[in-house]
mmCIF file of the N, C-alpha and C atoms, coordinates in Angstrom:
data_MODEL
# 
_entry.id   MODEL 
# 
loop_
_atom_site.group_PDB 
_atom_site.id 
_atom_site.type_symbol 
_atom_site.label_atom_id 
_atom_site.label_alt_id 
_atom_site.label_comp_id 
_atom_site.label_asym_id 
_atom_site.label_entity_id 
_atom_site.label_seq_id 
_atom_site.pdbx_PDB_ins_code 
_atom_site.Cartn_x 
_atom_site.Cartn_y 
_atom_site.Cartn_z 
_atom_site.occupancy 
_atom_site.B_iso_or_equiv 
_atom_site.pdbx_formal_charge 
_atom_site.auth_seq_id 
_atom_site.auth_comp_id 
_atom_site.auth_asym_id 
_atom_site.auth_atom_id 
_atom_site.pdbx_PDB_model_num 
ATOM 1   N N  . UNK A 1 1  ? -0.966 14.817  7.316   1.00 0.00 ? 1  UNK A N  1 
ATOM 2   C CA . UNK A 1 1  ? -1.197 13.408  7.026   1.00 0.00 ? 1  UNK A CA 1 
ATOM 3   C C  . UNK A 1 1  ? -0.148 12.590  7.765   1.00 0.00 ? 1  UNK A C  1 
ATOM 4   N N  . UNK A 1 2  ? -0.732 11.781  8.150   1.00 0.00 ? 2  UNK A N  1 
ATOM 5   C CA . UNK A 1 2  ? 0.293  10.486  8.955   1.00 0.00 ? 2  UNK A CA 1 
ATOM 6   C C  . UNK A 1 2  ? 0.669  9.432   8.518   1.00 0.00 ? 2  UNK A C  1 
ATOM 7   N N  . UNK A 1 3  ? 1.336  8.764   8.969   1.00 0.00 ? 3  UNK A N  1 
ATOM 8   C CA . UNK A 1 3  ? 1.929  7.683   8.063   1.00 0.00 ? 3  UNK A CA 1 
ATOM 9   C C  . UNK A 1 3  ? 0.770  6.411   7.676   1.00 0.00 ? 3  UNK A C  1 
ATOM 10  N N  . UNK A 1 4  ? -0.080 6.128   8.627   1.00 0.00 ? 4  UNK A N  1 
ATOM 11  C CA . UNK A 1 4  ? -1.233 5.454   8.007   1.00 0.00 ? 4  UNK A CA 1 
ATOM 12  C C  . UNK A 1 4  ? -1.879 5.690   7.244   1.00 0.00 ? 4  UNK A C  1 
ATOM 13  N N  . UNK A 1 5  ? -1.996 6.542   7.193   1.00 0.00 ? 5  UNK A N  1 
ATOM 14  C CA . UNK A 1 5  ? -3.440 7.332   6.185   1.00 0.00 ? 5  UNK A CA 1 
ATOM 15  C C  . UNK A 1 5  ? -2.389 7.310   5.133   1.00 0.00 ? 5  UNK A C  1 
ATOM 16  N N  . UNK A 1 6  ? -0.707 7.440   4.495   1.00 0.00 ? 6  UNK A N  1 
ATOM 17  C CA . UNK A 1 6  ? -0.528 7.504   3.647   1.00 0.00 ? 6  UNK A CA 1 
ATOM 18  C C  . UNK A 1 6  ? 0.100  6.606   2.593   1.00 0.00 ? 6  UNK A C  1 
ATOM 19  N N  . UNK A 1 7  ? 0.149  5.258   4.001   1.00 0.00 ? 7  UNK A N  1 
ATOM 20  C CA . UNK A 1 7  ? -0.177 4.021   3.494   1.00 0.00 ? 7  UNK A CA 1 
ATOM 21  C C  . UNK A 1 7  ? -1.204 3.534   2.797   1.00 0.00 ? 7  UNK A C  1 
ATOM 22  N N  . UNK A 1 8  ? -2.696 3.826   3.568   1.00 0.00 ? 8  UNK A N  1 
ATOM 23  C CA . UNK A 1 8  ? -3.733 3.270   2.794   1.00 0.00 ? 8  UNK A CA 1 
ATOM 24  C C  . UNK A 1 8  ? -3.527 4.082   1.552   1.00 0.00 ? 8  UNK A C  1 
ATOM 25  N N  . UNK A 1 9  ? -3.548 5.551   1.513   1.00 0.00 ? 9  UNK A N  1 
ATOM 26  C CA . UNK A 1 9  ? -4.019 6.331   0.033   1.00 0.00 ? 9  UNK A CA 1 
ATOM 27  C C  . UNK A 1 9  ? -2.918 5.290   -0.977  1.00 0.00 ? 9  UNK A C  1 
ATOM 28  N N  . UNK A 1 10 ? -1.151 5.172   -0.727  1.00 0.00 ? 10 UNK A N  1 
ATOM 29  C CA . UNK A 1 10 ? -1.315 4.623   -1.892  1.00 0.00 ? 10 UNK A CA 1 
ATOM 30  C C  . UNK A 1 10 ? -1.833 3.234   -2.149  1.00 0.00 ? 10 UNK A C  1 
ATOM 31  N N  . UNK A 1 11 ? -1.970 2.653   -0.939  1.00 0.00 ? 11 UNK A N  1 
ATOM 32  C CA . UNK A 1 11 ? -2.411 0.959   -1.480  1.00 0.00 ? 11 UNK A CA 1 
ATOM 33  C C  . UNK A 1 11 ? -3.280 1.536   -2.396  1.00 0.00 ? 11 UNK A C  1 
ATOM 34  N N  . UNK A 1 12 ? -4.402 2.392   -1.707  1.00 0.00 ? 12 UNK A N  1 
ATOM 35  C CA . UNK A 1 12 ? -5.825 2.410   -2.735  1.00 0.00 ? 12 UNK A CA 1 
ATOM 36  C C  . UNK A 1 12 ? -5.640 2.625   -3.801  1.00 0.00 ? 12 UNK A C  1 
ATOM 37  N N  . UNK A 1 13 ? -4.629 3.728   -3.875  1.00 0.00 ? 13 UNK A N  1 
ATOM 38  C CA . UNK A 1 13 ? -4.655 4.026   -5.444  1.00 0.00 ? 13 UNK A CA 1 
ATOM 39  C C  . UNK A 1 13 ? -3.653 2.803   -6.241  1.00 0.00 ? 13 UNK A C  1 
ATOM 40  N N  . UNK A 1 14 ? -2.552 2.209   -5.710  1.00 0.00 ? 14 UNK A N  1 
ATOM 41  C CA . UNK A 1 14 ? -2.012 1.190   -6.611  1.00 0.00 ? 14 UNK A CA 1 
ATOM 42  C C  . UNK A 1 14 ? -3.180 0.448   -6.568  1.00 0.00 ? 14 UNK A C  1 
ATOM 43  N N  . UNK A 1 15 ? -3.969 -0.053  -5.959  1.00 0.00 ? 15 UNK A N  1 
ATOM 44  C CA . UNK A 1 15 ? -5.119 -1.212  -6.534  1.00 0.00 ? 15 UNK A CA 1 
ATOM 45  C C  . UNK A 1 15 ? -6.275 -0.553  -7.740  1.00 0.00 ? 15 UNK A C  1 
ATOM 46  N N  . UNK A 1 16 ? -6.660 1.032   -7.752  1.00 0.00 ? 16 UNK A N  1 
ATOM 47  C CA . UNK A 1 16 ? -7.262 1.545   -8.584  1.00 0.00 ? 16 UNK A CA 1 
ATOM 48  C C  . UNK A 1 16 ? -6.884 1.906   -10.052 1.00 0.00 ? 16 UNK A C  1 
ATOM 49  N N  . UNK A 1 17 ? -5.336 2.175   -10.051 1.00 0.00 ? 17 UNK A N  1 
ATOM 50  C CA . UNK A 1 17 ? -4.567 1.787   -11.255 1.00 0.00 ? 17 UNK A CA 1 
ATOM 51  C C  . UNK A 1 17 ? -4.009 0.548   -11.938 1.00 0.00 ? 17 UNK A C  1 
ATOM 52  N N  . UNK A 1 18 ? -4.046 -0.539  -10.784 1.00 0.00 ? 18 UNK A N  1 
ATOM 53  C CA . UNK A 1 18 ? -4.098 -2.095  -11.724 1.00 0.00 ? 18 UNK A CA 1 
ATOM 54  C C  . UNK A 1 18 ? -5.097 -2.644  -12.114 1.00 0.00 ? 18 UNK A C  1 
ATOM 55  N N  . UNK A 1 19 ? -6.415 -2.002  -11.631 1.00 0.00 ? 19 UNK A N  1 
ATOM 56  C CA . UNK A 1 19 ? -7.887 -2.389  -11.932 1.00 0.00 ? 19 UNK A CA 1 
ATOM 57  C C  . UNK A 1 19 ? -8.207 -2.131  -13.299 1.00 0.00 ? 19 UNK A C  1 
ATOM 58  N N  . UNK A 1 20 ? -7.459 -0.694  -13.228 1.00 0.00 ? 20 UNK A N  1 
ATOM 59  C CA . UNK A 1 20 ? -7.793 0.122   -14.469 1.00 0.00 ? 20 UNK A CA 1 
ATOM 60  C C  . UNK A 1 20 ? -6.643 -0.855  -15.550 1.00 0.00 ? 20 UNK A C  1 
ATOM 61  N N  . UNK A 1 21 ? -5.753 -1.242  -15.337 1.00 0.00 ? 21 UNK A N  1 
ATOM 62  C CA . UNK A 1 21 ? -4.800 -1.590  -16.319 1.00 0.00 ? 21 UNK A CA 1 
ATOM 63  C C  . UNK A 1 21 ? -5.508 -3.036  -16.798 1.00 0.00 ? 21 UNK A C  1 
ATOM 64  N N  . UNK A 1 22 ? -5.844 -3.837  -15.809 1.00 0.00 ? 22 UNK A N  1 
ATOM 65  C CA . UNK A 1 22 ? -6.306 -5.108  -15.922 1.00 0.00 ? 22 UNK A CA 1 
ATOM 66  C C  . UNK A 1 22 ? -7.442 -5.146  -17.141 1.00 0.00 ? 22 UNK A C  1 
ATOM 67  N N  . UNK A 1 23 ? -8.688 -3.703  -16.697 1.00 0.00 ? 23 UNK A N  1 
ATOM 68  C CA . UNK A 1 23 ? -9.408 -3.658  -18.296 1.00 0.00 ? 23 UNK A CA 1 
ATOM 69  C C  . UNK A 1 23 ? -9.143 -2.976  -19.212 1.00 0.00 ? 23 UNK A C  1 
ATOM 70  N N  . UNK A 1 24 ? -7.734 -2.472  -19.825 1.00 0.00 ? 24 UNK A N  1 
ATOM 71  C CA . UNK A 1 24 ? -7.897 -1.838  -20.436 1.00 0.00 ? 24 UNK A CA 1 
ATOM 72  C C  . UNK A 1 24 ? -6.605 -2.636  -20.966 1.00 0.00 ? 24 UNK A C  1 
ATOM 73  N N  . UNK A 1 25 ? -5.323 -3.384  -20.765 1.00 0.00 ? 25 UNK A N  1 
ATOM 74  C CA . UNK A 1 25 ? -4.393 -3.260  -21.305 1.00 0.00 ? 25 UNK A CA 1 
ATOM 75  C C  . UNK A 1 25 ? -3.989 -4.886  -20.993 1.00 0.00 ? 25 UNK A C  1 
ATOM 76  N N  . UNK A 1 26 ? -4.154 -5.661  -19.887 1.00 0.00 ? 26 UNK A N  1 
ATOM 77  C CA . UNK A 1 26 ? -4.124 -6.986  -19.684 1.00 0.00 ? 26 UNK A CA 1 
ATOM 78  C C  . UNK A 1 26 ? -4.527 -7.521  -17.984 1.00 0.00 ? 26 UNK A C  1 
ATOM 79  N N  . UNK A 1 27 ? -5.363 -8.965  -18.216 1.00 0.00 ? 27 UNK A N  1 
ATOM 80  C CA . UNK A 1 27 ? -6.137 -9.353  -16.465 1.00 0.00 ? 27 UNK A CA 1 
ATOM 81  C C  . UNK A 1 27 ? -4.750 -9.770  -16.001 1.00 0.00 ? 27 UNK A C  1 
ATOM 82  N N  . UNK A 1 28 ? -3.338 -9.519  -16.569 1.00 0.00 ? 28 UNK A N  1 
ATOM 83  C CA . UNK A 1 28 ? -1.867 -10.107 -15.619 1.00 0.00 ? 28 UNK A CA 1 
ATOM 84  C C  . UNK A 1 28 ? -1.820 -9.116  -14.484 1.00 0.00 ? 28 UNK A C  1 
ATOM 85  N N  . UNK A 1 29 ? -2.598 -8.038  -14.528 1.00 0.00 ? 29 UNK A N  1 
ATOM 86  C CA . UNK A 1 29 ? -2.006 -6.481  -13.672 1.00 0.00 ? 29 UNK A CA 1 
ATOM 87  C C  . UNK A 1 29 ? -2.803 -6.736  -12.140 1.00 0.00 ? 29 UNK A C  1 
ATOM 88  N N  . UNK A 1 30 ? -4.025 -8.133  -12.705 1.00 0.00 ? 30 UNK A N  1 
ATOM 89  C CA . UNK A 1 30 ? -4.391 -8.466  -11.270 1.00 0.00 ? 30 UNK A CA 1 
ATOM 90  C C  . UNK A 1 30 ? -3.894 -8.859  -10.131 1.00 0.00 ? 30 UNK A C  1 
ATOM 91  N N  . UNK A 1 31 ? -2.462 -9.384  -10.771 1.00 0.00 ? 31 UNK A N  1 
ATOM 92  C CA . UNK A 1 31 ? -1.469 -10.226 -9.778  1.00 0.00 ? 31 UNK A CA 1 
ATOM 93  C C  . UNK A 1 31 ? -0.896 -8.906  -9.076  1.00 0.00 ? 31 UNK A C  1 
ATOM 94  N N  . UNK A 1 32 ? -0.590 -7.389  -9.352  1.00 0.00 ? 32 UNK A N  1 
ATOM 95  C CA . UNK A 1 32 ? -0.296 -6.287  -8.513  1.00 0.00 ? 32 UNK A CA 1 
ATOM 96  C C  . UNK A 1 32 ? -1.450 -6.029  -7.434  1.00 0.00 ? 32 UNK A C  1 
ATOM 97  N N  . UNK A 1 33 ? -2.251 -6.256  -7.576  1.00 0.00 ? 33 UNK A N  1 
ATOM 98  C CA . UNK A 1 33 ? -4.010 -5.961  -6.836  1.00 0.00 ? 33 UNK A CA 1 
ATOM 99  C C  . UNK A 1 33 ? -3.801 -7.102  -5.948  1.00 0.00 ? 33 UNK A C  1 
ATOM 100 N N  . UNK A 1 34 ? -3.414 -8.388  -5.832  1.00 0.00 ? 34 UNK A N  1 
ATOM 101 C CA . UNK A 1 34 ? -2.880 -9.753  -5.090  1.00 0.00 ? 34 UNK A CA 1 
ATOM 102 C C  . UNK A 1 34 ? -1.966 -8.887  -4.476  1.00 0.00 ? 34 UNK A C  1 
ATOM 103 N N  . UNK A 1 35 ? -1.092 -8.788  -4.898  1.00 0.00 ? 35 UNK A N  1 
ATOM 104 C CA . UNK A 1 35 ? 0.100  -8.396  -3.790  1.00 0.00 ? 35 UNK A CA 1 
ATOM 105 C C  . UNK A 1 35 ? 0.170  -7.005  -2.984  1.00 0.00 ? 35 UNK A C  1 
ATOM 106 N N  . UNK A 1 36 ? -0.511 -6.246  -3.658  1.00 0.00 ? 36 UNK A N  1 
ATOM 107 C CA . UNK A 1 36 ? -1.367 -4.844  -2.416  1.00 0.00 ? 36 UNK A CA 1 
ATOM 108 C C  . UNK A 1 36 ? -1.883 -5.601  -1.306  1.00 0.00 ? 36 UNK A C  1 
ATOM 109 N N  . UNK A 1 37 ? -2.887 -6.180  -2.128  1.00 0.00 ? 37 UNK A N  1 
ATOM 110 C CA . UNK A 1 37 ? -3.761 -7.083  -0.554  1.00 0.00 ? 37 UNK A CA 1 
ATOM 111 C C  . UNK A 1 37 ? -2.674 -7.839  0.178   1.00 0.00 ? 37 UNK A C  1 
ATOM 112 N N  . UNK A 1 38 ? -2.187 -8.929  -0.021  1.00 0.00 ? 38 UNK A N  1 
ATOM 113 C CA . UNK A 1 38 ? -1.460 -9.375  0.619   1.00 0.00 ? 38 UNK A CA 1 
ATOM 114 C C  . UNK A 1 38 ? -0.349 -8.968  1.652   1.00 0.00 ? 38 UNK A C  1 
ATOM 115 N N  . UNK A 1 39 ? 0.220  -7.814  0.852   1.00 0.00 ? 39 UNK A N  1 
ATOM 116 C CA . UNK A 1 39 ? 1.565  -6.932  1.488   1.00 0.00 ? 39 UNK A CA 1 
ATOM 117 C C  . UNK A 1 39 ? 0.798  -5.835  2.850   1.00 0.00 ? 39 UNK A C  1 
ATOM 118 N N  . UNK A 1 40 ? -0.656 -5.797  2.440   1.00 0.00 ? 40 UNK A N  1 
ATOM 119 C CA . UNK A 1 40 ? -1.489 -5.127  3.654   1.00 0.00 ? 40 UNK A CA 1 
ATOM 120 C C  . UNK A 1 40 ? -2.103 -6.152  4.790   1.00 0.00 ? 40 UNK A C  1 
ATOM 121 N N  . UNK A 1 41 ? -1.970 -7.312  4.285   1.00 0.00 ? 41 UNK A N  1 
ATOM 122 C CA . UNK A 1 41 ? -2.226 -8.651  5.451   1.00 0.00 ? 41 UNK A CA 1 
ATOM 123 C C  . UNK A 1 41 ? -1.916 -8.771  6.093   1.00 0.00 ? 41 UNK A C  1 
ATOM 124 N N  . UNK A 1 42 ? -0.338 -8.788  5.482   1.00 0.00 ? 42 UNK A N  1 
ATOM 125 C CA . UNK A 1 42 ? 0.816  -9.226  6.369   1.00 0.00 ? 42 UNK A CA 1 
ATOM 126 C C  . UNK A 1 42 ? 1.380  -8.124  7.302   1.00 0.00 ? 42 UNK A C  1 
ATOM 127 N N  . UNK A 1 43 ? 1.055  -6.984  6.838   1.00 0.00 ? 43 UNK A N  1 
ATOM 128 C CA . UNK A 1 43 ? 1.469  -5.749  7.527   1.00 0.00 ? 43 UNK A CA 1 
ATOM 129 C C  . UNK A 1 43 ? 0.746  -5.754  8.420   1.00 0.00 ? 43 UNK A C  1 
ATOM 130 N N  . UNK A 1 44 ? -0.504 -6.226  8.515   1.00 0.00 ? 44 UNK A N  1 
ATOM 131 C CA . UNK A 1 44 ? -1.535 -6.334  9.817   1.00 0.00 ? 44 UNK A CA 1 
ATOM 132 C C  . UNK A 1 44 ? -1.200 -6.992  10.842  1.00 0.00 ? 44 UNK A C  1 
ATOM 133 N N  . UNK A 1 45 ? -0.969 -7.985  10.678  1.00 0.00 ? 45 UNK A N  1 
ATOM 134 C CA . UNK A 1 45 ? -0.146 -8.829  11.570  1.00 0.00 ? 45 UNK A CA 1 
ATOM 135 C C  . UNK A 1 45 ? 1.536  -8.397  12.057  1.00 0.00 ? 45 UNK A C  1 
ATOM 136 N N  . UNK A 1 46 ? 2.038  -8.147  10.809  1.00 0.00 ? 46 UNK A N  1 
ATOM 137 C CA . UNK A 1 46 ? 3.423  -8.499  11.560  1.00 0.00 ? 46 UNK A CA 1 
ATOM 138 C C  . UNK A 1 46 ? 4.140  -6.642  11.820  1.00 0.00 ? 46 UNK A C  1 
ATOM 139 N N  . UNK A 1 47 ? 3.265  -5.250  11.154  1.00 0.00 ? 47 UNK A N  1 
ATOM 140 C CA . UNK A 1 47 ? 3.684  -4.800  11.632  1.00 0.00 ? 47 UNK A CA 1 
ATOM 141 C C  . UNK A 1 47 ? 4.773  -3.959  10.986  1.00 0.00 ? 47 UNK A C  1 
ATOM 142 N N  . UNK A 1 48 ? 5.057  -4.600  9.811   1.00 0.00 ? 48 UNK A N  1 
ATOM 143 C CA . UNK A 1 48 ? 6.396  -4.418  8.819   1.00 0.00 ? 48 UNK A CA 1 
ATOM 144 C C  . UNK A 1 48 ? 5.831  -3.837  7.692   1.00 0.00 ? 48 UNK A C  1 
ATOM 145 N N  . UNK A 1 49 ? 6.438  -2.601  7.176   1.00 0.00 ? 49 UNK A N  1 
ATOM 146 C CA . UNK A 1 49 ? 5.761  -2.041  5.858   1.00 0.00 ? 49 UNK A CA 1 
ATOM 147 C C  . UNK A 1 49 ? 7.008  -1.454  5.303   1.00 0.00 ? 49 UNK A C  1 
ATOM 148 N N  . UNK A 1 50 ? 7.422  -1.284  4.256   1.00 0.00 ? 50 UNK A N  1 
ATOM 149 C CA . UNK A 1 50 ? 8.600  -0.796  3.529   1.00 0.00 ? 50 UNK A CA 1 
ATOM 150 C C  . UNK A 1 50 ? 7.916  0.811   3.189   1.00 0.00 ? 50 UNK A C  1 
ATOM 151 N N  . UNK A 1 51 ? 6.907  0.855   2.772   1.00 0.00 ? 51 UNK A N  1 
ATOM 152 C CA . UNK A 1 51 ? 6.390  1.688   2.200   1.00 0.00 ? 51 UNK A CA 1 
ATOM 153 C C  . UNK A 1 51 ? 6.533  2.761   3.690   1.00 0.00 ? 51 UNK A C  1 
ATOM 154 N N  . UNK A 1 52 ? 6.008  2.471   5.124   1.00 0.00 ? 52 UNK A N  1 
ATOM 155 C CA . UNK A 1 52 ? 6.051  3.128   6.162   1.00 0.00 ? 52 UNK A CA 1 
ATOM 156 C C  . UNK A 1 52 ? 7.829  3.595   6.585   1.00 0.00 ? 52 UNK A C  1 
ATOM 157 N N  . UNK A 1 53 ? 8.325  2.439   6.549   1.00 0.00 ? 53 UNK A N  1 
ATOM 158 C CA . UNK A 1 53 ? 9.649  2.915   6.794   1.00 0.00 ? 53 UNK A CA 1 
ATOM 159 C C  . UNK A 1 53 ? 10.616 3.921   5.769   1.00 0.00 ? 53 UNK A C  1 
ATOM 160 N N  . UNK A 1 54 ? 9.851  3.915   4.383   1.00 0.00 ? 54 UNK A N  1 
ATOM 161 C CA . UNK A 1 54 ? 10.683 5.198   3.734   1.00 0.00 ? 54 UNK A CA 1 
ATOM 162 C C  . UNK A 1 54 ? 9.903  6.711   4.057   1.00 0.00 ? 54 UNK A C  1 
ATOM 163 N N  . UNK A 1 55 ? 8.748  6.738   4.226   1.00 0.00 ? 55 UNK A N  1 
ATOM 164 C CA . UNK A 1 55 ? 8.123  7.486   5.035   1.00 0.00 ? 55 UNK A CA 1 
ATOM 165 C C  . UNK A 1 55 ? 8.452  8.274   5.569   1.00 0.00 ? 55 UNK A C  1 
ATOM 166 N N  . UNK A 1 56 ? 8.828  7.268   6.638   1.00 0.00 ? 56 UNK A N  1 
ATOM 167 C CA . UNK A 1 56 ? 9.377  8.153   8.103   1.00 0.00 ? 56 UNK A CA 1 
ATOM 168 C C  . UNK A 1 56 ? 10.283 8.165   8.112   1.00 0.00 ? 56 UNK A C  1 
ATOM 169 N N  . UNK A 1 57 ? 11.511 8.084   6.943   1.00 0.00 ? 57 UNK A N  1 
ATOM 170 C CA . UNK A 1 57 ? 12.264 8.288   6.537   1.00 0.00 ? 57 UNK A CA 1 
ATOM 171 C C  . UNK A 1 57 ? 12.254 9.975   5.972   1.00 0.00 ? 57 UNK A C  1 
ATOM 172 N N  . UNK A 1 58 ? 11.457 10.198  5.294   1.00 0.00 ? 58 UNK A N  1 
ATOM 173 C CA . UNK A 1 58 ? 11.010 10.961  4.045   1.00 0.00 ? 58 UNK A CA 1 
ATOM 174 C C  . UNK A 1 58 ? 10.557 12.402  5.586   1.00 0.00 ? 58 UNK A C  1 
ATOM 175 N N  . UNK A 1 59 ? 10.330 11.870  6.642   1.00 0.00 ? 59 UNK A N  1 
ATOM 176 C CA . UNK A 1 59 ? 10.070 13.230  7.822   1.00 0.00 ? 59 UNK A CA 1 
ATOM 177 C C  . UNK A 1 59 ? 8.232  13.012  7.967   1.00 0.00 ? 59 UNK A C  1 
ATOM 178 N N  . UNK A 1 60 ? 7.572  11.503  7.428   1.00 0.00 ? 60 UNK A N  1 
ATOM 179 C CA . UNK A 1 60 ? 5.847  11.842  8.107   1.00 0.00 ? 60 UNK A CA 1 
ATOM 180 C C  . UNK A 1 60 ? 5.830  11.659  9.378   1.00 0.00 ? 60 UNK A C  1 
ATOM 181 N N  . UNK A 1 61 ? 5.016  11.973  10.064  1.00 0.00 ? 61 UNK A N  1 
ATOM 182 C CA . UNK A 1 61 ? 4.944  11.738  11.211  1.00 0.00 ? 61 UNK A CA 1 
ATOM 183 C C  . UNK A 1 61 ? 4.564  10.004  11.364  1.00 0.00 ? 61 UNK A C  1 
ATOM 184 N N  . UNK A 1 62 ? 4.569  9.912   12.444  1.00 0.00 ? 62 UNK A N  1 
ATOM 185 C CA . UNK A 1 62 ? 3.898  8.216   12.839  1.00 0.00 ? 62 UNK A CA 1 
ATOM 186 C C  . UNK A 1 62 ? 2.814  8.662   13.021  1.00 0.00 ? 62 UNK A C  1 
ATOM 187 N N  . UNK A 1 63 ? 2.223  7.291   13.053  1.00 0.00 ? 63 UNK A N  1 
ATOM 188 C CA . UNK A 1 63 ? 0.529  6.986   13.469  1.00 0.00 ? 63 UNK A CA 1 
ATOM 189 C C  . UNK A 1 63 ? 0.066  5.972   14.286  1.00 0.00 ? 63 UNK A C  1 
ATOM 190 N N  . UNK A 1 64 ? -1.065 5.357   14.311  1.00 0.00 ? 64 UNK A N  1 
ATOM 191 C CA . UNK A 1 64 ? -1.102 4.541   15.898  1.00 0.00 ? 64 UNK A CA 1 
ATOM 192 C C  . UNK A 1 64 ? -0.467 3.306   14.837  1.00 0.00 ? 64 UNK A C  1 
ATOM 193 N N  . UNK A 1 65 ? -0.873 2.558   13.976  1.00 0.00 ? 65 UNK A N  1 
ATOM 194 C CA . UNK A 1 65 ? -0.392 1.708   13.247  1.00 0.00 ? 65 UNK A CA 1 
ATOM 195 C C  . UNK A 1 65 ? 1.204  1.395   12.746  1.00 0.00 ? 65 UNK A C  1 
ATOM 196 N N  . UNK A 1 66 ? 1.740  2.074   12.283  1.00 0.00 ? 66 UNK A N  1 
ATOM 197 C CA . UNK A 1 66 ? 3.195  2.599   12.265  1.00 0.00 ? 66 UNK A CA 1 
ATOM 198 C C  . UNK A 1 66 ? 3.956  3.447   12.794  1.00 0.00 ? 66 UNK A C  1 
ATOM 199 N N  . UNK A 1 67 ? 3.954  3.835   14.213  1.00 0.00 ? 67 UNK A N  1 
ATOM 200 C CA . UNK A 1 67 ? 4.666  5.048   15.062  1.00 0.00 ? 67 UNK A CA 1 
ATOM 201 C C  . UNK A 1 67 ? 5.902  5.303   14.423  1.00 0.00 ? 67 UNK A C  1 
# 
């Protein structure tokens, strides 16, 4: 697995566990599901991911998106 692909898996799954929290426990957990999307917007553009840089920190390889 590469560092993109292990970007998206967790966005997906942090947005599939605030979905789940939002009906089951409170709609505030939507504002985490806002800031997945957003923090993946901006990463589109500018390139910058925290989540990528502990990563490849951590020994993943790069990918075309985050080398």
């Amino acid at each position: 697995m590469n560092i993109d692909r292990a970007v998206m898996a967790f966005a997906g799954t942090v947005v599939v566990v605030s979905l789940a929290l939002a009906h089951f426990v409170s709609p505030w957990w939507l504002l985490l599901t806002l800031f997945v999307g957003l923090n993946l917007l901006q990463a589109s553009f500018t390139g910058f991911c925290p989540l990528a840089m502990i990563l490849r920190r951590m020994g993943v390889k790069g990918g075309s998106a985050f080398p």
